[in-house]
C-alpha positions in Angstrom: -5.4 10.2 -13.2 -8.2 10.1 -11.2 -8.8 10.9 -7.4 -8.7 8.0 -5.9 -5.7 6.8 -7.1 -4.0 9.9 -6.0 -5.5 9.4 -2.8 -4.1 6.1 -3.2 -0.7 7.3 -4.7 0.0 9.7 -1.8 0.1 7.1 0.8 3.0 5.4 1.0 6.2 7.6 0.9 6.4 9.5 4.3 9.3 8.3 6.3 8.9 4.8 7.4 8.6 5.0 11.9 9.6 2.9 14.4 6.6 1.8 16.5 4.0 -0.4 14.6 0.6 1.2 13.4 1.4 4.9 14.2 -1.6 7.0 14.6 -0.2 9.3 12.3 -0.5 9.4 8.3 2.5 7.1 7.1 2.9 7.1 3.6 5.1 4.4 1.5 6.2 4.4 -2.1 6.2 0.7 -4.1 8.9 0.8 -6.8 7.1 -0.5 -10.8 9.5 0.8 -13.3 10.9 -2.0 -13.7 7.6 -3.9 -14.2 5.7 -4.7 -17.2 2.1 -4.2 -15.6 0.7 -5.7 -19.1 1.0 -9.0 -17.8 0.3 -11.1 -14.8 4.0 -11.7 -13.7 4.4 -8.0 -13.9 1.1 -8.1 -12.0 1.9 -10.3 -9.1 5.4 -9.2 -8.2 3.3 -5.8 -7.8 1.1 -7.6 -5.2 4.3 -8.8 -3.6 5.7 -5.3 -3.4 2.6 -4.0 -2.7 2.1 -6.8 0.6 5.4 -5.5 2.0 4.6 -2.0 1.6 1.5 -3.0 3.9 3.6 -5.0 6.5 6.1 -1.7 6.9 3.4 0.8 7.5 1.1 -1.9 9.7 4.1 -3.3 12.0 5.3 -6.8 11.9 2.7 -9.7 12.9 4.3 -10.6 16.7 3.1 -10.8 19.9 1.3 -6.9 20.9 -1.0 -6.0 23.0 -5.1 -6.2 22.3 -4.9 -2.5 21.0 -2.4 -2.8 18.9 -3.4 -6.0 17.4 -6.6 -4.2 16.6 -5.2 -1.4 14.9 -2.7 -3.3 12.8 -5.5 -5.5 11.3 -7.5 -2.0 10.4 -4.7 -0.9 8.8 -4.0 -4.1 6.6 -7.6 -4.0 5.8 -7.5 -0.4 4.8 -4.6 -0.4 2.5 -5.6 -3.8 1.1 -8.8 -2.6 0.0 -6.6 -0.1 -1.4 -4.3 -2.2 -3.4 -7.0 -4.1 -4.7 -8.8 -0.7 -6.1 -5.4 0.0 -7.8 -4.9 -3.6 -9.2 -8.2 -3.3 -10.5 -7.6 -0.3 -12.3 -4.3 -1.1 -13.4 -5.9 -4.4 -14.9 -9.1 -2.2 -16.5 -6.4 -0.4 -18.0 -7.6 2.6 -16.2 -4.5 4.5 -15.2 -2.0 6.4 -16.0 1.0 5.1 -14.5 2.5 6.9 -12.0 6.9 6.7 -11.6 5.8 5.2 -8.0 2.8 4.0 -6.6 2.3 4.9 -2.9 0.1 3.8 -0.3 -1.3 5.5 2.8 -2.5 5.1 6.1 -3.6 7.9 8.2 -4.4 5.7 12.3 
């Protein structure tokens, strides 16, 4: 497996927290076992999982101050660009799938 999907793998599964785009490292793991990553269904319902992971670790979209408005759309822009590495791997056949994926964000 190679580095950056381990950076990308240990990202998500750090205990979920209360307040909305922490300034700490959150990590979140996406369930796939039950997915067959060979084709797009398999493909897109990862994206789905993958989106909610996001939304957990970046807070809810609501009414928030400048700041933290700021700092939620980092984060979603982050661990986007970080799905879309993984789905891009994932569809180059270049990984070796992992029991979980996990994403990370580190505020």
């Amino acid at each position: 497996m190679n580095t950056n999907l381990k950076l990308f793998l240990s990202a998500l599964t750090l205990a979920f927290v209360s307040t909305p785009v922490v300034a700490e490292q959150v990590t979140v793991s996406v369930e796939h076992a039950d997915l067959n990553l060979s084709n797009e269904k398999g493909i897109e319902t990862l994206k789905g999982r993958l989106n909610g992971a996001i939304n957990r670790v970046c807070g809810p979209v609501g009414f928030r101050s400048v700041t933290q408005i700021y700092r939620a759309r980092k984060c979603r822009r982050t661990l986007r660009r970080q799905a879309r590495m993984l789905l891009s791997e994932i569809r180059g056949g270049n990984v070796a799938i992992a029991s979980n994926f996990e994403i990370e964000y580190r505020g």
